[in-house]
C-alpha positions in Angstrom: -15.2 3.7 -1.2 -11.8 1.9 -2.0 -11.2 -1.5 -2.5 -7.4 -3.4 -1.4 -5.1 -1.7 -3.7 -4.9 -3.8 -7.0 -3.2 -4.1 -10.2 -3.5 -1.0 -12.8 -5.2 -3.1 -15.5 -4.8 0.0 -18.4 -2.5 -2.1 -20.7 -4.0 -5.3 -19.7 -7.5 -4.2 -21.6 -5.2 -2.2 -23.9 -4.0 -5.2 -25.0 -7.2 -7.0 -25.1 -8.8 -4.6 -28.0 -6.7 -6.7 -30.0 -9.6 -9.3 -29.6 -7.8 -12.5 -30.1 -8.8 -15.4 -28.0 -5.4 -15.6 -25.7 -5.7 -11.6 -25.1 -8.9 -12.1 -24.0 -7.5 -15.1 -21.9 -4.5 -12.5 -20.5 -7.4 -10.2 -19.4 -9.1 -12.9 -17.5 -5.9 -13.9 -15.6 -5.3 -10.3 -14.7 -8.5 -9.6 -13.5 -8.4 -11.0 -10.4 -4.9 -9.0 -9.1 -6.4 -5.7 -10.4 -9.0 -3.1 -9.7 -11.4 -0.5 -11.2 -13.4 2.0 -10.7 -17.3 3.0 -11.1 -18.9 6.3 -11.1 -21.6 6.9 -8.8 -25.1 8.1 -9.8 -26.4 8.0 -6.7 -24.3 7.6 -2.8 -23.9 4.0 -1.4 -25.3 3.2 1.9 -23.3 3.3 4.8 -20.3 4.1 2.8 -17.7 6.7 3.8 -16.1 8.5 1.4 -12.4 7.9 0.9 -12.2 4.9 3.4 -11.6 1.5 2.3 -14.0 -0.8 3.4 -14.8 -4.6 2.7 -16.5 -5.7 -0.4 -19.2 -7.3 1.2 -22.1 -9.9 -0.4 -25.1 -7.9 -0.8 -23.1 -4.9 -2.5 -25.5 -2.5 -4.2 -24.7 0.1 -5.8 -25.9 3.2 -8.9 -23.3 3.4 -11.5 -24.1 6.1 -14.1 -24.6 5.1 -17.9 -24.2 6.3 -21.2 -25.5 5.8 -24.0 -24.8 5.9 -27.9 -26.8 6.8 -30.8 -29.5 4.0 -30.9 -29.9 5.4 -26.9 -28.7 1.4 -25.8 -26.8 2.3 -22.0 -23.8 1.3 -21.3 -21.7 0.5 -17.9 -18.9 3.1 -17.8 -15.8 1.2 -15.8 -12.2 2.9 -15.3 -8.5 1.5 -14.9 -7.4 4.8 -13.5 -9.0 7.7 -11.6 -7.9 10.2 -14.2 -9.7 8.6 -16.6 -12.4 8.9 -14.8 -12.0 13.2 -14.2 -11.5 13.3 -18.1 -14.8 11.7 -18.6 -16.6 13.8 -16.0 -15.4 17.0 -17.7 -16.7 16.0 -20.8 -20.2 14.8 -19.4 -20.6 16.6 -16.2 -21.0 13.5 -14.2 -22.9 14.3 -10.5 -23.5 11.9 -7.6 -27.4 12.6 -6.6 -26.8 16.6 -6.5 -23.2 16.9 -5.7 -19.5 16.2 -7.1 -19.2 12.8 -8.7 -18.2 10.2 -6.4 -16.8 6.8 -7.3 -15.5 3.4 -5.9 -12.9 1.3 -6.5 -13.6 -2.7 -6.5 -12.1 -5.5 -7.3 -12.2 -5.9 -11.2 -13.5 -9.2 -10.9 -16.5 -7.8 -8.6 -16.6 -5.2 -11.4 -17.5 -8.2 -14.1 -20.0 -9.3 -12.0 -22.0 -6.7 -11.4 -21.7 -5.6 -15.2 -23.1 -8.9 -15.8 -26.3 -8.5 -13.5 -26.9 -5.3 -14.8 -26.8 -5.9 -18.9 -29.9 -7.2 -19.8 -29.5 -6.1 -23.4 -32.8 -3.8 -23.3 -31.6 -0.8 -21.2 -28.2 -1.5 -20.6 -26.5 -3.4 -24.1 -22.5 -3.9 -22.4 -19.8 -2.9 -20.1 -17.8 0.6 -21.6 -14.4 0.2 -20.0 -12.3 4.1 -20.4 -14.7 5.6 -22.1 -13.5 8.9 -24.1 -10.1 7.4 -24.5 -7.6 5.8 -26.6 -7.9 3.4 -24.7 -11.7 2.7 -24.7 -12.7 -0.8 -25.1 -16.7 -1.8 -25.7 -18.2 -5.6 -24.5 -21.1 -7.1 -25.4 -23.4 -9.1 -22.5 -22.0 -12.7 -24.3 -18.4 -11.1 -23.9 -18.6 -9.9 -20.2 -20.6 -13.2 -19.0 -17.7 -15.6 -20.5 -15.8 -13.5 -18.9 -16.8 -13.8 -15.3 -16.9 -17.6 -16.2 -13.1 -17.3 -17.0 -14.1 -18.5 -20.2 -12.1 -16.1 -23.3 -13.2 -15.6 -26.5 -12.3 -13.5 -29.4 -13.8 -10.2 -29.3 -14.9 -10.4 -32.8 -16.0 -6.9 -32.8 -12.2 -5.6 -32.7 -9.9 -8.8 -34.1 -11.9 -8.6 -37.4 -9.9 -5.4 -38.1 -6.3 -7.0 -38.0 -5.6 -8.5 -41.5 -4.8 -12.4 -40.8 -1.2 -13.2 -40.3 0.6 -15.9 -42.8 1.3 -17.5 -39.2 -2.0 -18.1 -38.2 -3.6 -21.7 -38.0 -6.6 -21.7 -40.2 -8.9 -24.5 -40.7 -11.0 -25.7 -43.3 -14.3 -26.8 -42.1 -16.8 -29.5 -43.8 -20.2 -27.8 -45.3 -23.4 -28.9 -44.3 -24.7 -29.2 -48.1 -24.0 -26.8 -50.7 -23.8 -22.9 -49.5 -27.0 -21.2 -50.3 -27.7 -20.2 -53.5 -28.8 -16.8 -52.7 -25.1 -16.2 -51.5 -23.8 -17.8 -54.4 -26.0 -15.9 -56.9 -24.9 -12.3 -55.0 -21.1 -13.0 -55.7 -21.1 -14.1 -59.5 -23.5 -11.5 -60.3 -20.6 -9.0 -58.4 -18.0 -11.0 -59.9 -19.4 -10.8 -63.5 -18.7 -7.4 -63.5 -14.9 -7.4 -62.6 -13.0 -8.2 -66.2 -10.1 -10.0 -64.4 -11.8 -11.7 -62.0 -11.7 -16.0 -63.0 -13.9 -17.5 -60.4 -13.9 -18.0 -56.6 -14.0 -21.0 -54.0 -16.0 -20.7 -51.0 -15.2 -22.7 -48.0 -16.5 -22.9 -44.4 -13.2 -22.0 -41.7 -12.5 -21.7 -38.3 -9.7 -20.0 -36.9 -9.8 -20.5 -33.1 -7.8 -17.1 -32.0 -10.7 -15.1 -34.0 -13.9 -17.3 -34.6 -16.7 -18.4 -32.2 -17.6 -20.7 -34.8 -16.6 -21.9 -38.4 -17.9 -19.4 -40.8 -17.9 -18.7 -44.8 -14.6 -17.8 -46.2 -14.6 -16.3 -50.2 -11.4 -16.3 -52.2 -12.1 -14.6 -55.0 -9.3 -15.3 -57.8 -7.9 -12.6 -59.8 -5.9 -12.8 -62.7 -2.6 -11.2 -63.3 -2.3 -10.9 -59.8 1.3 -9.3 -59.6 3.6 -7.2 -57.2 0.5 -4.9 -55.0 0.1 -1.6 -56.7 -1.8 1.6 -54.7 -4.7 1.1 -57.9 -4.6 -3.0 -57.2 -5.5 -2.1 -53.6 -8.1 0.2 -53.9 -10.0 -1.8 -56.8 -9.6 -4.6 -54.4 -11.3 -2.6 -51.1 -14.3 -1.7 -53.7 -15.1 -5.1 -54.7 -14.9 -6.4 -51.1 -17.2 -3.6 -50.3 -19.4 -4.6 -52.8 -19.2 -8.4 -52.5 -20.4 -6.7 -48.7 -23.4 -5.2 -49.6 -24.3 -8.0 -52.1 -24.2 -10.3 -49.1 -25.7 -8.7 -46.6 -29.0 -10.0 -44.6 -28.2 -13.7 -47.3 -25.6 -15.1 -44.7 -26.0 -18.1 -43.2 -25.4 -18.3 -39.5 -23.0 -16.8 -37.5 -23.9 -14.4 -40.2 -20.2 -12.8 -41.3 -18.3 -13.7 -44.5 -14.4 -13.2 -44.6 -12.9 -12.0 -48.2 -9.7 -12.8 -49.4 -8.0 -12.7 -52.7 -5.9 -15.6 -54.3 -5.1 -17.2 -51.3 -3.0 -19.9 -52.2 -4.6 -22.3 -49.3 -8.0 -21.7 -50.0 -8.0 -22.7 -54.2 
């Protein structure tokens, strides 16, 4: 079953692994001139094969899943038909007994569905080009704002691009002094690391990669000169383990970002 032809929206979700706010807002603009495609676990109804047909209200349809480690399903969704053959040579996709069979909808009929369908027990998110560079994974929250036309930052993916010095930043007002647990897990890190003098930690928001304001830490290090390869590997270790110090002590939305000697953060 074919939709109206429509936009090839590869780069458009290419671009939206990024995971700031305005790709995510890109991707919603997009989706309503493009198209993709579902694999079929099971024939639709009254469909004939390579016809194009109208997207009608009551469409029902039996996409195939997949599903990762924890065994949580996933919609599988394609921007291009060859996507599609790749992933069906690696996972032997069928349509009830026969060759895989697929459809083509509107992308923004393609949200929808994904959003009736997640319920976060069986099926956890939406799987767009799956086995591919260009594979992007969203989470129920992420599809349903979404098909609101409603972007947010895909914290998932933006939380592995180091901040840019043009980036707007805010400093956020604390509700009370930051729990002590949190406190005691850094300076009992900290009090291992011989040039480390002290640390401020503030509450921020930046509004390309937040949902909400969250802890910042800015650890200060002394004799903090020109980045050597040693400077940069001591400093992954101790953010790793200023990680694992914090983790399950967070307060709400649960994440901690770690810089060092950030001049607007002292």
């Amino acid at each position: 079953m074919d939709a109206e032809s429509g936009a090839d929206l590869t780069d458009v979700f290419v671009h939206a692994r990024r995971g700031f706010r305005r790709d995510v807002a890109a991707l919603i603009y997009a989706l309503d001139n493009g198209r993709l495609i579902v694999p079929l676990a099971k024939q639709m109804a009254d469909a004939a094969v390579g016809e194009e047909q109208e997207v009608g209200e009551e469409l029902s349809l039996t996409p195939h899943l997949l599903f990762d480690a924890d065994r949580s399903g996933f919609m599988p969704v394609f921007t291009r038909p060859d996507l599609v053959e790749r992933a069906t040579d690696r996972v032997q996709w069928k349509t009830d007994d026969g060759p895989l069979e697929y459809c083509t909808l509107p992308a923004r009929v393609v949200i929808e569905l994904a959003v009736a369908l997640i319920d976060e027990v069986r099926v956890a998110g939406l799987l767009v080009n799956a086995f591919d560079s260009t594979e992007l994974v969203l989470g129920r929250n992420e599809v349903a704002s979404i098909a609101q036309g409603r972007a947010i930052p895909l914290v998932g993916y933006v939380g592995d691009i180091p901040p840019g010095e043009d980036e707007e930043r805010l400093i956020a007002k604390m509700d009370g002094p930051p729990p002590k647990d949190v406190t005691d897990a850094i300076e009992s890190v900290l009090a291992g690391v011989a040039n480390a003098e002290g640390y401020r930690l503030h509450s921020t928001f930046n509004a390309e990669r937040d949902l909400e304001p969250h802890l910042t830490l800015n650890v200060l290090i002394a004799d903090d000169g020109p980045e050597s390869d040693a400077a940069a590997i001591a400093r992954r270790a101790l953010a790793d383990g200023l990680a694992r110090a914090l983790e399950g002590k967070l307060p709400p939305p649960g994440y901690i970002d770690i810089l060092f000697n950030d001049p607007a953060l002292r």
